[in-house]
Phi, psi and omega in degrees: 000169193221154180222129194208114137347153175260068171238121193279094164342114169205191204077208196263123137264173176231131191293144161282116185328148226254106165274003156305294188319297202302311173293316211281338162313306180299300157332298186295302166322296148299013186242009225267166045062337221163149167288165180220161157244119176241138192244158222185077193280359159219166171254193182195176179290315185290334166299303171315333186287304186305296194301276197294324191285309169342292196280333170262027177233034168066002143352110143286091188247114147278099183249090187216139182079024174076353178252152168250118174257120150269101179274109157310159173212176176292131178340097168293146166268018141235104160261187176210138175267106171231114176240057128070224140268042197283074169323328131096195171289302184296322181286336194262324185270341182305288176300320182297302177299330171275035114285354185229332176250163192256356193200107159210152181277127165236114188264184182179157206221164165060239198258011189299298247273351179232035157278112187324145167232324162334133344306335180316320167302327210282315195311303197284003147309303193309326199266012176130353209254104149268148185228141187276340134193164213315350213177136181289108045282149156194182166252108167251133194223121155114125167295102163316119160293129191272160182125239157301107153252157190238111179217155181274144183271003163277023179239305213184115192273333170323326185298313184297286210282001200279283174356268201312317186294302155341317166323263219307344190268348174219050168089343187114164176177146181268118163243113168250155191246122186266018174223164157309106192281120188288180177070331181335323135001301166295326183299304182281338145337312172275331155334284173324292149269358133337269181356284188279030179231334180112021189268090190274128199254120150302102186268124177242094193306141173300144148231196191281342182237000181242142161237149195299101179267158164239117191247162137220150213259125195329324217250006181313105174222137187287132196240122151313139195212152187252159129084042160286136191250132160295131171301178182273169175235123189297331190294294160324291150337339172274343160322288194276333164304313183306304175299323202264225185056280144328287133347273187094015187257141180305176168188132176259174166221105193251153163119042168260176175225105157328302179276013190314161157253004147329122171289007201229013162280338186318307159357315193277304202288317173324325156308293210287328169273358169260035157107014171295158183241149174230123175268121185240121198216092200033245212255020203251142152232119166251162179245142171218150188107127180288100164311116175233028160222155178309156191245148178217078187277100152298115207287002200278016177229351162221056210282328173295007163264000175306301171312313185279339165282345148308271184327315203282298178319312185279034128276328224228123198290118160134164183279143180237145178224135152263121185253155150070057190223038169298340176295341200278338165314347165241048183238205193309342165234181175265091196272351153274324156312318170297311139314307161288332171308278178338297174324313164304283226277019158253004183065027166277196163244142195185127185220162208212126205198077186070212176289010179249144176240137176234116173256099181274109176291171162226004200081354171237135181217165209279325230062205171103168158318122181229135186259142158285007171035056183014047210248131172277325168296330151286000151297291210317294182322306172298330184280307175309343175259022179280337212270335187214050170252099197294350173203155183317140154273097199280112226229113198259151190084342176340332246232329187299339193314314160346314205269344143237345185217078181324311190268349168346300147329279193310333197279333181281331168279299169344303200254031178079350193291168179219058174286111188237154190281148187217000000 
């Protein structure tokens, strides 16, 4: 547990490698033609999660001195997935590993294991793929097969980035989302970086007579690249967008990329209609300004911007609403449950209307206990809504922060804020 103070943050940070960015880097490397270096100037669990899956689909990864050298290796004949609670890890790897391997074990820890994989399994049934049962641990038998897969775009788009990255390892395959795909974004993260490994994805946009596909073309192969830089990570950077905000004390964040394709980069226009001013100064962004209007988000294209944007509502004098957020039921938590609970037991206002969340802030919460369901984005929350909290905020789980931003803590003491371990 962590216990944090209204002692306010505020100054220069340095953004954390982007862990969208990272798995699918790390993936492209270990699938290359050639070796790569990827520079990575911190890690994480789910990164580490990737990295160890990596190395039991026969990969040689070394992460040392801010660089990842990655060496492809030869095809095992038993690999192993272990993706910790890394979602992911597990959803991206899955279809990758039964393409390069004929027999491999996949485990999995804390709540993956009863985290949909549906529609995805049934496809890599059709396609060559036994599985020994529905839900992990389990052994996939057989070499994924290339060709049609047909998937829905409302569970999950990893199911989508798992697919193309596999696709060059079984001849090419058309992936179509036979609903409207959500999330979308993370697809083109992966496109994109596909890309810059030499892998070109054909995008075929929905219209009224068409639905929305992916090719890859049978002849498709991943080229090792030396010295790829990971992006900053947008998801994290709103941690400090939010405290400044929050506040009204600046905070830069440097080392971003303004034009990213990260879905959560979205974070800037949400500062700016709540009254924020966001500042761009070559690769540094600061928020300045105190947010004072209500925030009104749709989550199905950043549903991972929920918590903190809850904290940020409960600053803000006034009703807040998030729509459209049935997927967050299904991450490391139920996170919209998780979230209006955190909001209660801190003393906020908070109603639940189907799949919508409404916060009427007041700028003021009681403090007191908050449980984090070992969720790391409900740490981030809890500690941002500690910021405007009349008694310490006592953060049950803390500990989850791990799994994506190890140094959180320190960094967060670092800019004057005051999280101590209890």
């Amino acid at each position: 547990m962590h216990s944090v103070t209204n002692a306010i943050p505020t100054g220069t940070i340095a953004s954390i490698p982007a862990k969208a960015h990272a798995h699918r880097a790390l993936i492209c490397a270990a699938l290359g033609s050639s070796p790569s270096t990827i520079l990575l100037s911190r890690t994480s669990k789910d990164i580490d999660a990737t990295m160890d899956s990596l190395r039991g689909l026969g990969a040689h990864v070394v992460f040392e001195n801010k660089v990842v050298t990655v060496t492809p290796g030869p095809a095992l004949a038993k690999g192993k997935v272990v993706p910790h609670e890394s979602g992911t890890t597990l959803r991206l790897l899955l279809p990758i590993a039964a393409s390069i391997c004929n027999n491999v074990d996949v485990d999995a820890k804390g709540r993956l294991p009863d985290r949909p994989l549906e529609p995805m399994l049934s496809e890599m049934k059709a396609h060559g793929v036994t599985f020994s049962q529905d839900k992990p641990p389990f052994t996939m038998t057989g070499r994924l097969q290339g060709g049609n897969f047909s998937m829905v775009g409302d569970v999950s788009s990893q199911f989508f980035s798992g697919l193309l990255l596999a696709a060059p390892q079984c001849e090419g395959a058309t992936i179509t989302s036979t609903t409207p795909l959500q999330s979308s974004d993370y697809v083109t993260l992966t496109t994109t970086t596909m890309a810059d490994f030499g892998v070109t994805v054909d995008h075929t946009p929905a219209s009224d007579t068409v639905r929305e596909s992916f090719t890859v073309a049978a002849n498709a192969t991943f080229k090792g690249q030396n010295h790829y830089q990971i992006e900053g990570d947008w998801s994290n950077t709103a941690i400090w967008m939010v405290a400044a905000a929050m506040t009204g004390k600046p905070i830069t964040i440097t080392g971003m990329n303004k034009n990213s394709v990260q879905a959560d980069r979205r974070i800037m226009q949400v500062m700016i209609d709540a009254g924020c001013d966001v500042v761009w100064d070559g690769m540094n962004i600061t928020v300045i300004g105190r947010a004072s209007k209500p925030i009104h988000a749709d989550l199905e294209q950043m549903p991972d911007m929920l918590p903190v944007m809850a904290a940020l509502a409960c600053s803000i004098s006034g009703e807040s609403s998030f729509i459209k957020g049935a997927r967050l039921r299904l991450k490391e938590s139920d996170r919209l449950i998780a979230v209006a609970n955190l909001v209660r037991d801190l003393g906020g206002t908070v109603r639940e209307e189907g799949d919508d969340l409404y916060i009427i802030g007041s700028g003021i919460l009681k403090g007191g206990q908050g449980d984090c369901v070992n969720d790391h984005r409900l740490v981030m929350a809890g500690t941002l809504m500690a910021l405007i909290s009349e008694n310490p905020v006592t953060l049950k789980d803390s500990e989850a922060i791990t799994k994506s931003y190890p140094d959180f803590f320190e960094d967060w003491n670092l800019l004057g804020g005051n999280a101590q371990p209890v």
